[in-house]
C-alpha positions as CSV (number, residue, x, y, z in Angstrom):
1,X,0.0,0.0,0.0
2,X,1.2,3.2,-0.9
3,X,1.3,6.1,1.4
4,X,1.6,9.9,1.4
5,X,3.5,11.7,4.6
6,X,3.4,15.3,4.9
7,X,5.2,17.7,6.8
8,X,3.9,20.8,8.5
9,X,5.9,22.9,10.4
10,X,4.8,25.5,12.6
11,X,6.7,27.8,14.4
12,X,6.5,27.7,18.4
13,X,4.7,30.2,20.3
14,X,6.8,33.2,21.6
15,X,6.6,33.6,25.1
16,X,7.9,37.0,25.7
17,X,9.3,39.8,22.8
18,X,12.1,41.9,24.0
19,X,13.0,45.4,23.1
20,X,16.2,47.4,23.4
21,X,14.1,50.4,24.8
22,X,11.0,51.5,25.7
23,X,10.8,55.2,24.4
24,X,12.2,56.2,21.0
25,X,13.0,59.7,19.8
26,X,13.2,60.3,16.3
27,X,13.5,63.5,14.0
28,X,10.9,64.1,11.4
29,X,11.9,62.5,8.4
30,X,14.6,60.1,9.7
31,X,14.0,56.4,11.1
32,X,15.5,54.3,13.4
33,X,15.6,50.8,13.6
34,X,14.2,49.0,17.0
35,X,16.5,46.5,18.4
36,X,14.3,43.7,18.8
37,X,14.5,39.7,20.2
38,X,12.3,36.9,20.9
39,X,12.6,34.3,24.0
40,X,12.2,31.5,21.2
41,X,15.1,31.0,18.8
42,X,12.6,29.2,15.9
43,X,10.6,31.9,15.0
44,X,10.8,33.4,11.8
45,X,11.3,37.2,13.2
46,X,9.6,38.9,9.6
47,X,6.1,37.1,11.0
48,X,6.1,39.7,13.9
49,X,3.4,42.4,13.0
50,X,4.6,45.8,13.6
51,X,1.8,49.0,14.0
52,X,2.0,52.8,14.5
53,X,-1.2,53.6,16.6
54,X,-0.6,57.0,14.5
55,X,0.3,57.0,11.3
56,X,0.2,60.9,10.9
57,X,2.9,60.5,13.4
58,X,5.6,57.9,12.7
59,X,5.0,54.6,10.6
60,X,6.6,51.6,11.4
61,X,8.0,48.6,9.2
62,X,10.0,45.5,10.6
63,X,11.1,47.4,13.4
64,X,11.7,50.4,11.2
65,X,10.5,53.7,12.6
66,X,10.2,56.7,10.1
67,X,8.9,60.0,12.3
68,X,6.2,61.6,9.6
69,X,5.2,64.7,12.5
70,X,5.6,66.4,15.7
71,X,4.1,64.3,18.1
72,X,4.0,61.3,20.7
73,X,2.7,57.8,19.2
74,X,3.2,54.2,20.4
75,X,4.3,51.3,18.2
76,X,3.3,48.0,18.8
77,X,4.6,44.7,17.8
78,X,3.0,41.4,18.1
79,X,3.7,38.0,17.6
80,X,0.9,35.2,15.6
81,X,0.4,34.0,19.3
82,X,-0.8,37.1,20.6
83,X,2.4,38.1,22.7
84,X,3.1,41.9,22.5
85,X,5.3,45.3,23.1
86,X,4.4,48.5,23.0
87,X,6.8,51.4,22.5
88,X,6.5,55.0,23.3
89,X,7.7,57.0,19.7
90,X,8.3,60.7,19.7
91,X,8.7,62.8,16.7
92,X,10.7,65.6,17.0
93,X,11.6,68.6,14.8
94,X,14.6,71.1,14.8
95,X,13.3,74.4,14.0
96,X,15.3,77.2,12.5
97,X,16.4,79.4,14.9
98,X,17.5,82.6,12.7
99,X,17.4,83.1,8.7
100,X,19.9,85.3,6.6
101,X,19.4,86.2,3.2
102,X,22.9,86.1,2.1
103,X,23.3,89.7,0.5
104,X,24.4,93.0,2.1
105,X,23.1,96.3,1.9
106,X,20.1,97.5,-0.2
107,X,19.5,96.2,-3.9
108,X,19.2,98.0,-6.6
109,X,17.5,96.8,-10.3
110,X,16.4,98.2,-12.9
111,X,13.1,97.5,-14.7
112,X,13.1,93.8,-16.4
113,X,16.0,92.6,-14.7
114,X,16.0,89.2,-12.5
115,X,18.1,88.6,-9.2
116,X,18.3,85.3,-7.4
117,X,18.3,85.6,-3.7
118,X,19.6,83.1,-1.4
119,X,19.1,82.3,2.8
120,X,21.3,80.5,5.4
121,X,19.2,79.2,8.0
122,X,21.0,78.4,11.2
123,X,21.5,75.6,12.5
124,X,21.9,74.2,9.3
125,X,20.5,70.8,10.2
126,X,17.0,72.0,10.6
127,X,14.0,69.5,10.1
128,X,12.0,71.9,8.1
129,X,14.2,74.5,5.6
130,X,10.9,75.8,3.8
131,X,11.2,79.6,3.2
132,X,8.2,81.5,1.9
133,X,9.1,84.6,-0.1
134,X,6.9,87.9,0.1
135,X,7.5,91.6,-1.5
136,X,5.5,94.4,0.3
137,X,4.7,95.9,-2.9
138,X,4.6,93.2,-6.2
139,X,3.9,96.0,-8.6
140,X,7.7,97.4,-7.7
141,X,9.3,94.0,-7.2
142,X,8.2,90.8,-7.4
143,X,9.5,87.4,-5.8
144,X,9.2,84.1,-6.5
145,X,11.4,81.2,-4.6
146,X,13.7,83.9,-3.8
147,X,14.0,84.9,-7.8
148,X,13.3,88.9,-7.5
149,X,12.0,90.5,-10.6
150,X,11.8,94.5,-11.2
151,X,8.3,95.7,-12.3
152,X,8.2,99.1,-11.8
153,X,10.1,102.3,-10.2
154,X,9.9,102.4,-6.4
155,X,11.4,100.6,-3.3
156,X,9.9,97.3,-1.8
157,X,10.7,95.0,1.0
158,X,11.1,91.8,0.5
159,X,11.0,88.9,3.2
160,X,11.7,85.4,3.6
161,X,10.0,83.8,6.5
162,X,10.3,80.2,8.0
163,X,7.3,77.9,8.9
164,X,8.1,78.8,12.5
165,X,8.0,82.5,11.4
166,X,11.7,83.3,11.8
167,X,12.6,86.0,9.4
168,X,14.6,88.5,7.0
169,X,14.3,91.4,4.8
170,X,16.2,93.3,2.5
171,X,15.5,96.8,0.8
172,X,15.3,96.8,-2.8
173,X,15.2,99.8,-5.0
174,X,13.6,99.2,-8.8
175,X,14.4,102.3,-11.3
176,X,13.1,102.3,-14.8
């Protein structure tokens, strides 16, 4: 008589998941990878289930934490038993603490022509380097991502301003 064995293998329950820490700090836009263990030496670590109870926050893959936002989150991960750790995540940012437009003195164009304006923002590893351009008066200057372009006679301010509302302005003077 002929006969057919099969095989199954399962993997043991895990009994306890260890992590390296239980509060994670990480800037907004970086990760950090959880160091991570099982009491079981079978299991097949990539089955573990990792969650972000905030996504909005920080996301989580394999241990991977990636901080989306300013905030405080916990990740969870869980075994196929059941067994679970939860991790307190916070998402951190470094603001800008001053911004420079990197010219000196007034500026002077004349009608038509184009200047391209540039910013230091200290410290120079700030999270968020957004800078949003304004002229007080667009009919005399106008500004676009720091590009200045000379509409009409007259003087105008023009500011750059971080998301945290740190700012600088220069004088510039448009003749025709």
């Amino acid at each position: 008589m002929e006969g057919r064995w099969g095989c199954f293998l399962q993997e043991s329950p895990v009994n306890k998941i260890f992590l390296d820490s239980s509060i994670v700090r990480v800037e907004k836009g970086k990760s950090v990878q959880i160091k991570f263990n099982v009491e079981l030496s079978d299991i097949d670590l990539n089955s573990l289930k990792w969650s972000s109870n905030d996504n909005n926050i920080a996301t989580v893959e394999n241990g991977n934490i990636t901080g989306v936002s300013s905030g405080i989150t916990f990740v969870t991960v869980k075994s196929l038993n059941g067994v679970s750790k939860t991790i307190n995540v916070e998402v951190y940012e470094i603001l800008p603490e001053q911004i420079k437009i990197n010219e000196y003195g007034e500026i002077t164009l004349k009608k038509g022509n184009t200047k391209q304006l540039n910013t230091s923002i200290y410290p120079s590893n700030s999270s968020d380097k957004t800078i949003k351009w304004t002229s007080s008066n667009n009919s005399i200057v106008s500004v676009d991502n720091g590009k200045l372009t000379a509409q009409g006679r007259g003087e105008a301010t023009i500011t750059a301003k971080t998301r945290n509302n740190k700012s600088a302005s220069i004088k510039t003077t448009c003749n025709n």
